[in-house]
DOBA-778583 format. One record per residue (C-alpha): x, z, y; residue in three letters; residue number from 1. Coordinates in nm, 3 decimals. Example, Ala and Ser with C-alpha at 12.3 -4.5 7.8 and 13.67 -1.06 7.14 Angstrom:
<recs>
REC      c1      c3      c2   r   k
REC   1.230   0.780  -0.450 ala   1
REC   1.367   0.714  -0.106 ser   2
</recs>
This chain:
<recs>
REC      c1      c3      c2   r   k
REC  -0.624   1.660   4.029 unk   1
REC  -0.654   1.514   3.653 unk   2
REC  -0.989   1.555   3.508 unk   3
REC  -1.006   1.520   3.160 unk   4
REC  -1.403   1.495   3.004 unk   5
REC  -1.432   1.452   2.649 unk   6
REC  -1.736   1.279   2.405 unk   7
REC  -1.812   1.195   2.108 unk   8
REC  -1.698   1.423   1.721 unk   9
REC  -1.959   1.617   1.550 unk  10
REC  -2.003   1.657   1.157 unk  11
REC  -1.927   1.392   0.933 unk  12
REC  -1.883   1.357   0.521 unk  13
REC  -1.586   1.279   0.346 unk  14
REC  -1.502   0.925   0.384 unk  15
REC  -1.727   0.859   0.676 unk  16
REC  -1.596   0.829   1.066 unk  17
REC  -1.616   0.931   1.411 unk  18
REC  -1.532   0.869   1.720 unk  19
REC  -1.414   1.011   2.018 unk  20
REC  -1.370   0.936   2.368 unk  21
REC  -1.166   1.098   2.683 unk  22
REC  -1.258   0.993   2.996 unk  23
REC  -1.009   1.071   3.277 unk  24
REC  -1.084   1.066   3.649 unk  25
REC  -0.782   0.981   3.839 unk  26
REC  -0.653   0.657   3.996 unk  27
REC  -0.311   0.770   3.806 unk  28
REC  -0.429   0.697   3.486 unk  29
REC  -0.260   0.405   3.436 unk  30
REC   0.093   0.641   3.470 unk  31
REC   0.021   0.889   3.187 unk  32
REC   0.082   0.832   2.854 unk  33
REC  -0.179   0.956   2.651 unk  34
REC  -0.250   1.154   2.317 unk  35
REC  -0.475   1.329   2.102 unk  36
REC  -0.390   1.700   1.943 unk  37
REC  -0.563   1.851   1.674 unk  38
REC  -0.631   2.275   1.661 unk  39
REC  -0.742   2.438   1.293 unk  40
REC  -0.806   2.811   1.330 unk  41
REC  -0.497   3.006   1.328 unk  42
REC  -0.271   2.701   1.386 unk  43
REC  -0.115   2.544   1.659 unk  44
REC  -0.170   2.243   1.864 unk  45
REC  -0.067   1.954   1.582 unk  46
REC   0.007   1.619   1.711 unk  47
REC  -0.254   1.321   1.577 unk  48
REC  -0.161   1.013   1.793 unk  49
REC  -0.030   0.900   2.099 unk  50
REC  -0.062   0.571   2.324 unk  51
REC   0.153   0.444   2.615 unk  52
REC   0.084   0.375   2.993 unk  53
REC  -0.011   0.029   2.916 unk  54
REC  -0.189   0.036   2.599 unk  55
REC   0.060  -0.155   2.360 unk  56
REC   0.243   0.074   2.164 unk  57
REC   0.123   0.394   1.965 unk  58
REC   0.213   0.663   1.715 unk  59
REC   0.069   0.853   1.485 unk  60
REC   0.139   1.149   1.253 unk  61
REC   0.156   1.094   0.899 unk  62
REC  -0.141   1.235   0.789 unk  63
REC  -0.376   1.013   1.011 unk  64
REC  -0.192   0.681   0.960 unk  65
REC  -0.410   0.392   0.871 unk  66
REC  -0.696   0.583   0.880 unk  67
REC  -0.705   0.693   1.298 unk  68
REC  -0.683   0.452   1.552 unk  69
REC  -0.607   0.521   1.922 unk  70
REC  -0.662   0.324   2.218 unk  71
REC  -0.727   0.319   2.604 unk  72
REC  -0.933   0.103   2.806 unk  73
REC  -0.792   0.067   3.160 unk  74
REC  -1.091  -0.043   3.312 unk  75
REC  -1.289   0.261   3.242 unk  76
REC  -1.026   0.499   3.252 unk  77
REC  -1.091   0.618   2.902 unk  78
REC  -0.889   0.699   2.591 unk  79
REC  -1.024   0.706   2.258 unk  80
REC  -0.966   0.784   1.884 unk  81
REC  -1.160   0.592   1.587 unk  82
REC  -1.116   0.818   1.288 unk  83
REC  -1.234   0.668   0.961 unk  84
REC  -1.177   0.744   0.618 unk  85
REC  -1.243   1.132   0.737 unk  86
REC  -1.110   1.413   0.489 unk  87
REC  -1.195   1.759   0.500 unk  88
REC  -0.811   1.861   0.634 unk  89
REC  -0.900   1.661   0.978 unk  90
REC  -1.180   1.947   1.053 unk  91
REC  -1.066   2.104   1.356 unk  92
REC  -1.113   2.111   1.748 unk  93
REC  -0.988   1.749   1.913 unk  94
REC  -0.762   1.795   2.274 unk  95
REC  -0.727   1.461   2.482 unk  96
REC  -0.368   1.536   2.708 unk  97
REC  -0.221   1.310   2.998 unk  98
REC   0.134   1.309   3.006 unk  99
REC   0.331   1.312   3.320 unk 100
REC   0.661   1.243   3.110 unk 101
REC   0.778   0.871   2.980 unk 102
REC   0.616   0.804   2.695 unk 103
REC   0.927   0.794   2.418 unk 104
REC   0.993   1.165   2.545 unk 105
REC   0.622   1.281   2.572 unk 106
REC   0.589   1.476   2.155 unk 107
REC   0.492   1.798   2.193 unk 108
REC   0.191   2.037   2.322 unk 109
REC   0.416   2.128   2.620 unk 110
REC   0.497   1.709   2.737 unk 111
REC   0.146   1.707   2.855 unk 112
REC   0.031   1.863   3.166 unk 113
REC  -0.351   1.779   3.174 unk 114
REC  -0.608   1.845   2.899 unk 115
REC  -0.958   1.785   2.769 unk 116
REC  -1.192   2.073   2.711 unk 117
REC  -1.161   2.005   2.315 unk 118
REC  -1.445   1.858   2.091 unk 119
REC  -1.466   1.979   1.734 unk 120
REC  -1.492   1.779   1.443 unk 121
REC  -1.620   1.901   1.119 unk 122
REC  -1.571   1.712   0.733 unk 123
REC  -1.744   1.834   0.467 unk 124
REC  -1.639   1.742   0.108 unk 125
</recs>
């Protein structure tokens, strides 16, 4: 069984940062690509960044670029996402997901099979 356990978000200004962090309790960790979704209120799951098994090569949506970083330490088994540069539109509730796909094909909510309990994130203007 993947265990996700997330840390880290809470309230920030415009302009500051955050961080977050995904710990994941499985000896497969090394296997799953890994990503970070975003949740408003009234929207769906929206994509922020990805990472793949071995830690050199991500993506990231437009609207984070430059400003989010995402990265995985394989010693600790643990993901996380540096957000500076914080606007008000990044307020929402943060999802770690494991993939179980490759990584090229691993996009959407439904690619990832395991999740994190969500961690929310609020910027104020």
């Amino acid at each position: 069984q993947v265990q996700l356990v997330q840390t880290g978000g809470g309230l920030a200004q415009a302009g500051g940062s955050l961080g977050l962090s995904c710990a994941v309790s499985a000896r497969t960790f090394s296997s799953h690509p890994m990503a970070w979704f975003r949740q408003s209120p009234g929207k769906e799951h929206e994509f922020v960044a990805k990472i793949n098994t071995s830690g050199g090569a991500s993506q990231y949506a437009d609207s984070v670029k430059g400003r989010f970083t995402i990265s995985r330490d394989v010693i600790r088994n643990t993901i996380y996402l540096q957000m500076n540069n914080l606007k008000p539109e990044d307020t929402g509730v943060y999802f770690c997901a494991a993939s179980v796909r490759s990584w090229f094909l691993s996009e959407k909510p439904s690619d990832f099979a395991y999740w994190g309990q969500g961690t929310q994130v609020t910027v104020s203007s």
